[in-house]
VMD Tcl script that draws the C-alpha trace (Angstrom):
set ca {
  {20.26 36.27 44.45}
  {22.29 33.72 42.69}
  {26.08 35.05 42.90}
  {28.05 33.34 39.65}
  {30.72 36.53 39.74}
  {33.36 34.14 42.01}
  {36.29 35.23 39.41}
  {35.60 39.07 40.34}
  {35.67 38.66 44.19}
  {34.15 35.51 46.75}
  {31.94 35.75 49.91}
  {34.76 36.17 53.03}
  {34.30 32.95 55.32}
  {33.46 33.39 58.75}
  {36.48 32.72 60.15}
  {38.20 34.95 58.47}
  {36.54 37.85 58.63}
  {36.66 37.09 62.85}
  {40.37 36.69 63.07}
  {40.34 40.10 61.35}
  {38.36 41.55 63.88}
  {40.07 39.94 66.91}
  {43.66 40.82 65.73}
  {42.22 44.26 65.50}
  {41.07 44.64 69.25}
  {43.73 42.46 70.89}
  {46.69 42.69 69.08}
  {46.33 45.81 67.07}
  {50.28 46.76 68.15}
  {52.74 47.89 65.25}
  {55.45 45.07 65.19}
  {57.93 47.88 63.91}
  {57.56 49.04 67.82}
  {60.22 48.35 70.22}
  {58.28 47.71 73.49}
  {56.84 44.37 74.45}
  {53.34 44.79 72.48}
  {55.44 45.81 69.30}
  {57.84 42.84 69.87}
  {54.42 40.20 70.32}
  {53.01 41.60 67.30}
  {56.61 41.11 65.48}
  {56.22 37.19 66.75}
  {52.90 36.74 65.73}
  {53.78 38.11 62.08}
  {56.56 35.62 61.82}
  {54.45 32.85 62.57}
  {52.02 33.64 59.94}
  {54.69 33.63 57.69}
  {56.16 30.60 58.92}
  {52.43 28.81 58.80}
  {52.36 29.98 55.55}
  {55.00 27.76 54.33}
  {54.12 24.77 56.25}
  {50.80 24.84 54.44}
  {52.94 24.66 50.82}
  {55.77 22.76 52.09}
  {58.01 25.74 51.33}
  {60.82 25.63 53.85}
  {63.09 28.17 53.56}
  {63.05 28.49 49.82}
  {60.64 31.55 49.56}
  {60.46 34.42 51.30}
  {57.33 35.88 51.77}
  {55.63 40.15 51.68}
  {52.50 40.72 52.76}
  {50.47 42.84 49.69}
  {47.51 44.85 49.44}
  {46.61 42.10 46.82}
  {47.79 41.00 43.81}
  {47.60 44.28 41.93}
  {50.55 45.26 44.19}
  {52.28 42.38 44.89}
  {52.47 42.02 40.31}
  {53.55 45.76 40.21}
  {56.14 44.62 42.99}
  {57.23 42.05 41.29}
  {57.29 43.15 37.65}
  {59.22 46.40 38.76}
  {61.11 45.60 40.59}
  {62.47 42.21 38.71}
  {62.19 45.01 35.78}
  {64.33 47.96 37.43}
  {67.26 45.29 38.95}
  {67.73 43.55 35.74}
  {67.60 47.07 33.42}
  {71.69 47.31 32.61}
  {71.53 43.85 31.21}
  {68.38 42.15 30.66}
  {65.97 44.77 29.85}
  {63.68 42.23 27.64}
  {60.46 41.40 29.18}
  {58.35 38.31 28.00}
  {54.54 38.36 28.28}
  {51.35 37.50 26.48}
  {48.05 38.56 25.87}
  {46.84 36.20 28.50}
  {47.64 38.07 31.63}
  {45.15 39.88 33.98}
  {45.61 43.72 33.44}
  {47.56 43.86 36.56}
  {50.29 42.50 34.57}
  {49.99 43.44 30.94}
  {49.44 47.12 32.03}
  {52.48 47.01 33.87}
  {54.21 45.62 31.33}
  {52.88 48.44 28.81}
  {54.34 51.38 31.32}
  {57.63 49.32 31.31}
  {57.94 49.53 27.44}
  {57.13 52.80 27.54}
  {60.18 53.53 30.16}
  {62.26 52.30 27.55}
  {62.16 48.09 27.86}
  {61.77 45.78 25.44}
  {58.39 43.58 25.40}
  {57.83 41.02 23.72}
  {54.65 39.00 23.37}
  {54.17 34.62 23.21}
  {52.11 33.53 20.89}
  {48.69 31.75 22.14}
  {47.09 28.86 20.21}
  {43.35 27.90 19.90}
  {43.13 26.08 23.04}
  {44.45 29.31 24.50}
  {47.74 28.50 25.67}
  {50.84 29.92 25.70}
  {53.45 28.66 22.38}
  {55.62 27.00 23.76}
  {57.71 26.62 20.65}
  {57.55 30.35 20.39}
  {58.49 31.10 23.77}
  {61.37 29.19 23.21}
  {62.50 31.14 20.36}
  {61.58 34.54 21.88}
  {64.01 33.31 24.96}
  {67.88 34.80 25.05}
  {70.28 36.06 27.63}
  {68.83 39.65 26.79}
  {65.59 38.42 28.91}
  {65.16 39.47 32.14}
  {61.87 38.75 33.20}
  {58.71 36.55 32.04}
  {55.60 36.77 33.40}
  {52.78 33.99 33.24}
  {49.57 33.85 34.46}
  {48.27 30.02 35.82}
  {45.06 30.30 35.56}
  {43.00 32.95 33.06}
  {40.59 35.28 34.49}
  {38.41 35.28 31.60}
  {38.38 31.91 29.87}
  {39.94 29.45 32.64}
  {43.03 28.41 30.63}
  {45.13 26.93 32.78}
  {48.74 27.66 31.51}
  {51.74 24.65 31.20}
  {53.59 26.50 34.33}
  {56.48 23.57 34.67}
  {57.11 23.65 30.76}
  {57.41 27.62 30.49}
  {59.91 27.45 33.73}
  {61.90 24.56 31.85}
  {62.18 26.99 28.86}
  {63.09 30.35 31.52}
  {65.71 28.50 33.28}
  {67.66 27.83 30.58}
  {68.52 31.20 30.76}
  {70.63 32.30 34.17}
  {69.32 36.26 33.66}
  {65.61 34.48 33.03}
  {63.19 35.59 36.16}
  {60.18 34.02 36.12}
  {56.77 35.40 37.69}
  {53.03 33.69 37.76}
  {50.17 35.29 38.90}
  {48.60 32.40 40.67}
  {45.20 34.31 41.79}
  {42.79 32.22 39.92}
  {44.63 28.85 40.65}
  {44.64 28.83 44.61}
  {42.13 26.70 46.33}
  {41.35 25.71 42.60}
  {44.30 23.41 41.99}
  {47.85 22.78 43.29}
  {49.73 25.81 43.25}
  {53.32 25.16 41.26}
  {56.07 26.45 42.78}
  {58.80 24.50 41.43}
  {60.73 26.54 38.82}
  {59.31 29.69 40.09}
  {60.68 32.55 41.28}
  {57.74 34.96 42.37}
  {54.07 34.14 42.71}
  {51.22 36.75 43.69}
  {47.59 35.58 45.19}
  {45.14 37.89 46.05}
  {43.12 37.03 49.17}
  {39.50 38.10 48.41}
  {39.85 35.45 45.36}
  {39.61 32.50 48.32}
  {37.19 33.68 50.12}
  {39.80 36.24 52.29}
  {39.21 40.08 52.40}
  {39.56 42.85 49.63}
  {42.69 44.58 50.76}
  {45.06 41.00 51.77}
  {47.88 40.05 49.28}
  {50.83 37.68 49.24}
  {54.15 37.64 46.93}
  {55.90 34.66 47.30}
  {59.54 36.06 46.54}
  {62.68 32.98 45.93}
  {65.41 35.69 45.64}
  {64.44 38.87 47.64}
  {67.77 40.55 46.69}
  {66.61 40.34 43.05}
  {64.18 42.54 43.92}
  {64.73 46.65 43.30}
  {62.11 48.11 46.32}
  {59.39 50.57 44.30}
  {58.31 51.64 47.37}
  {60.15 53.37 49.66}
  {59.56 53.83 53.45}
  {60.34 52.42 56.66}
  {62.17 49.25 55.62}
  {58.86 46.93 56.65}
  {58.75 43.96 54.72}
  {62.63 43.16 53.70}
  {62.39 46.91 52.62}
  {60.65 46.33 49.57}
  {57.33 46.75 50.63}
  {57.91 49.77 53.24}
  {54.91 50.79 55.33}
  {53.39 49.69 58.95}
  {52.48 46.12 58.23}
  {48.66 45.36 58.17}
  {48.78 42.80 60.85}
  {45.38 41.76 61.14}
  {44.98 41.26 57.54}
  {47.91 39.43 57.21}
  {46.99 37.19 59.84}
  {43.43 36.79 58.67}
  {44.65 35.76 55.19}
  {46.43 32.43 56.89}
  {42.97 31.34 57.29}
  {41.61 31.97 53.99}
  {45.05 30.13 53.03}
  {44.98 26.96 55.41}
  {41.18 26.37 54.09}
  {41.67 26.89 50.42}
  {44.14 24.63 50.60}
  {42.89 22.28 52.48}
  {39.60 21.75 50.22}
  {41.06 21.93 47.11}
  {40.26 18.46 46.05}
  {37.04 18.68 47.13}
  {36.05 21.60 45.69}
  {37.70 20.87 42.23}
  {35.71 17.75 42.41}
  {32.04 20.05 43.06}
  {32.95 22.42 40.60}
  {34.30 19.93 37.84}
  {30.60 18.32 38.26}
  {29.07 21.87 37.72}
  {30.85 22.58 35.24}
  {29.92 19.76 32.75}
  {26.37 19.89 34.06}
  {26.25 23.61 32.62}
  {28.77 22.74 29.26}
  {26.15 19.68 28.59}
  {22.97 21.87 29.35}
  {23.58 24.80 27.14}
  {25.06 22.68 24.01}
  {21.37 22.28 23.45}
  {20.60 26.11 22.72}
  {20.86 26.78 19.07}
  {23.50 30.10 19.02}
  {25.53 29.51 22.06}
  {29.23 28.29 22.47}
  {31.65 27.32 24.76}
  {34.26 29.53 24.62}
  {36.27 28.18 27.37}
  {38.10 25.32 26.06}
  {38.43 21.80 27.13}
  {40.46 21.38 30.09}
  {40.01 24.57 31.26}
  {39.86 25.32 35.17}
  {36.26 24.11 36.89}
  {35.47 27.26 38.13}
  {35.02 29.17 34.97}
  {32.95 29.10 32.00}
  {33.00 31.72 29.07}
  {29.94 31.27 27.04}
  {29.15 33.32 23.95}
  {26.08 34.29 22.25}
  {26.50 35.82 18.86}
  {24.29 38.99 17.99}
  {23.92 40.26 21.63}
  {26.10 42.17 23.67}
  {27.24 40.69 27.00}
  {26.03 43.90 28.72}
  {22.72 43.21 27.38}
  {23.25 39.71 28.87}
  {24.24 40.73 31.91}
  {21.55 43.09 33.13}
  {18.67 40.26 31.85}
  {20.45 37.93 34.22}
  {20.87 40.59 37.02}
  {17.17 41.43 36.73}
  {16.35 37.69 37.00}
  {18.59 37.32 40.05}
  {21.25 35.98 38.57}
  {24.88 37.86 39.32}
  {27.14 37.27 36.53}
  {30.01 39.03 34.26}
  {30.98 39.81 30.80}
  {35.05 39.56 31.32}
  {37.35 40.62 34.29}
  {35.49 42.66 36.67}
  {39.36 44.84 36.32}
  {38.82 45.46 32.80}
  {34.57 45.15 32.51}
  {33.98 48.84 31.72}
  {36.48 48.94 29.01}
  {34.83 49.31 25.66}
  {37.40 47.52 23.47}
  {37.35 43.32 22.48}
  {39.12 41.38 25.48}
  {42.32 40.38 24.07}
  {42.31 36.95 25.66}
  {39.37 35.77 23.58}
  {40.60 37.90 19.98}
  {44.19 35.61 20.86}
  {42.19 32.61 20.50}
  {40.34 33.45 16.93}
  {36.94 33.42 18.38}
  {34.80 35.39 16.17}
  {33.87 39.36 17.22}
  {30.30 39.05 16.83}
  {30.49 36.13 19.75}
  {33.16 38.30 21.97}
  {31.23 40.48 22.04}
  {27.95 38.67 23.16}
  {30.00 36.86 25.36}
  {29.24 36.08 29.63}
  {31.70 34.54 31.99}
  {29.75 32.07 34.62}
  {32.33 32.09 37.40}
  {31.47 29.72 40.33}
  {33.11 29.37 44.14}
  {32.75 27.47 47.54}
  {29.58 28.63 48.23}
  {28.08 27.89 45.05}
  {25.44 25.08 45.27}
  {23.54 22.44 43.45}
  {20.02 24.55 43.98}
  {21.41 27.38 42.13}
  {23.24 25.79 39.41}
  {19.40 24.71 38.30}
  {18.12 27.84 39.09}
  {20.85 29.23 36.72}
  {19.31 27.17 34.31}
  {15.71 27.90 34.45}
  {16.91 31.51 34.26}
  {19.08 31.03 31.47}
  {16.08 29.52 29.78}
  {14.29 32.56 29.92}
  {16.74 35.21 28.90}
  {17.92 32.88 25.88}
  {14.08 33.32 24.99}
  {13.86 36.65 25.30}
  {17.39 37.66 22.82}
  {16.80 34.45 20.68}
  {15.82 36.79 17.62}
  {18.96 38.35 17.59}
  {21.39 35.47 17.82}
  {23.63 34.97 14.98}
}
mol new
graphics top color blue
foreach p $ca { graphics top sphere $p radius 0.5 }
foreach p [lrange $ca 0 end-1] q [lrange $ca 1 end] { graphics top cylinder $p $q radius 0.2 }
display resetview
C-alpha cells in the first residue's frame, strides 16, 4: 500500500507511541491529586509544557492547554474569544479557507446572534488583504486564519493579516496552524492563539495543543474541575500530553529537511502529470510541499479515488473532515476553478514516511487509472 492521505492523519512514530505507553504504566497518577504520585505527575506536566516552549522559543509569552486536537482546541478558541468579546466586539472575521473546524464554528456563532463576515480570496487562493483591511473596525472581535490549507496547500500571509488585526486593540487573532507544523516555521509573532493537532505530525489521534497569549481573554466553554487554567476542565490526559512533546521536538527538528524531500516530490509529480492531456494543477504555485490538488475534468474524485485504492494507492478527494459531504468544496469554488474539474478533483497529500520508491510507483499507477477514465475527461 502506498499511503498519499498524510493531510487526513500520519503514521505515529515509534517513539511516540512508546512514551504513550510508558506514561501509562508508570506514571498513570492524576496530577489534580494531592499525594506525592499526584504532585510527580503535576511536575512532569509542567515540564512538558515548559519543553514545549523551549522548542519555539516561547518564554513566557504563551500559555499553553492541552486539547483533544485541534477540533477542540478551534472550538476553544473561537468561543471562547467569541463569548468574552460579545458586549462589544461581536464581529467575527473569517473566510472560506478554513478547515470545517473553524468555519462551522463560526456558522453556529452567527446563528447565536454574531456578526460574520467573510475575506475575500484571490486566484492564487489567498486571503485579500486589501479587503481584510476594509472589513477591519473596532466592532471586530475575533479573526480567524488558517496557515496552511487542508485542501489546496495555500499557505496564508500570517504576519500581514496580524499587521492588519492589530491595528485594532478589540482585534483577537487565531490561526489554525495544523497543516503548517513540521512543514514550515510556525509564526507566532502577532498571534494570539494557535491550535495543532498531534496526529497531523506523526503524534496520536486524540493529542491537541492551543497555544493561548492572553488566557484571561478566554470565556471557559467547558466547565469542570478547573484543569487546565479552568478553561479546559477535565482530568488531564497525561500520557498524551507527554507523548505529543515528542511528536513536537521531532517535527520541529526536521522541518528543513523534510520541506527540502517533499519540495523535490512535489515538482517531480507537478512536472510528471503536466504531460497528461486533461489534468491540472489546482494547487497553486507556492503552495506548501506536502500537498497537491490535482483535477481531472469529467470524472468524479470518488471515482478517482477507489481506482487508486484498488491499485494500492491511498489517496483523497478533499478534507478527510468534510470528504462525505456531497456539496463543491468551497476552498476550490473561492478560487474560480471550474465545477466540472472540482469535482473530478484528488488531493495527493505526502508525509515523513513518504519515499522516493513510492512517489514512482504513484506514477506508474497514475498511468494506468488516467488510461482507464481518459474517455471521459473534459
Amino acid at each position: 500500500m502506498i499511503y498519499l492521505d498524510n493531510a487526513a492523519t500520519t503514521m505515529p512514530n515509534q517513539d511516540v507511541l512508546d512514551t504513550f505507553v510508558k506514561v501509562n504504566q508508570s506514571l498513570y497518577y492524576n496530577p489534580n491529586s494531592p499525594h506525592q504520585a499526584g504532585l510527580q505527575a503535576e511536575q512532569l506536566l509542567q515540564q512538558s509544557k515548559r519543553q514545549i516552549k523551549d522548542i519555539f522559543n516561547l518564554e513566557s509569552t504563551f500559555d499553553i492547554i492541552y486539547t483533544s486536537g485541534a477540533t477542540e482546541s478551534n472550538n476553544i478558541a473561537i468561543k471562547g474569544i467569541a463569548y468574552k468579546k460579545k458586549l462589544f466586539a461581536n464581529e467575527i472575521i473569517t473566510s472560506v479557507l478554513e478547515h470545517p473546524s473553524v468555519l462551522e464554528v463560526v456558522r453556529s456563532l452567527e446563528s447565536e446572534g454574531f456578526i460574520v463576515k467573510y475575506v475575500d480570496v484571490t486566484k492564487e487562493g489567498q486571503i485579500d488583504l486589501n479587503h481584510l483591511q476594509s472589513l477591519m473596525s473596532d466592532r471586530v472581535g475575533l479573526v480567524t486564519c488558517i496557515h496552511v490549507n487542508n485542501i489546496m496547500g495555500q499557505i496564508q500571509p500570517i504576519e500581514d493579516v496580524a499587521e492588519i488585526v492589530h491595528q485594532y486593540p478589540k482585534a483577537h487573532l487565531h490561526v489554525d496552524g495544523v497543516q503548517a507544523i513540521g512543514k514550515m516555521p510556525l509564526i507566532f509573532e502577532g498571534v494570539d492563539t494557535l491550535s495543532l493537532s498531534g496526529h497531523k505530525f506523526n503524534g496520536l489521534k486524540g493529542q491537541g495543543v492551543l497555544f493561548v497569549r492572553n488566557i484571561h481573554q478566554l470565556e471557559p466553554i467547558i466547565h469542570g474541575g478547573g484543569q487546565e487554567f479552568g478553561v479546559r476542565s477535565g482530568t488531564v490526559n497525561l500520557p498524551m500530553d507527554i507523548a505529543i512533546v515528542k511528536a513536537l521536538k521531532s517535527a520541529v527538528m526536521y522541518t528543513q529537511e523534510l520541506t527540502r524531500k517533499l519540495s523535490g516530490f512535489n515538482c517531480d509529480l507537478r512536472k510528471y502529470l503536466a504531460d497528461f492531456q486533461g489534468v491540472e494543477i489546482n494547487s497553486p504555485d507556492g503552495a506548501a510541499a506536502h500537498i497537491l490538488n490535482v483535477g481531472l475534468a469529467g470524472v468524479k474524485g470518488e471515482v478517482l479515488v477507489n481506482a487508486f485504492s484498488k491499485n494500492g494507492i491511498m489517496l483523497s478527494t478533499t478534507s478527510a473532515c468534510s470528504s462525505k459531504k456531497s456539496s463543491l468544496n468551497e476552498v476550490l469554488l473561492s478560487m474560480s476553478v471550474p465545477t466540472k474539474r472540482i469535482e473530478g478533483s484528488i488531493r495527493i497529500s505526502m508525509g515523513s514516511y513518504t519515499t522516493k520508491e513510492e512517489i514512482e510507483i504513484f506514477k506508474e499507477k497514475f498511468k494506468l487509472v488516467y488510461e482507464e477514465v481518459r474517455e471521459l475527461l473534459l
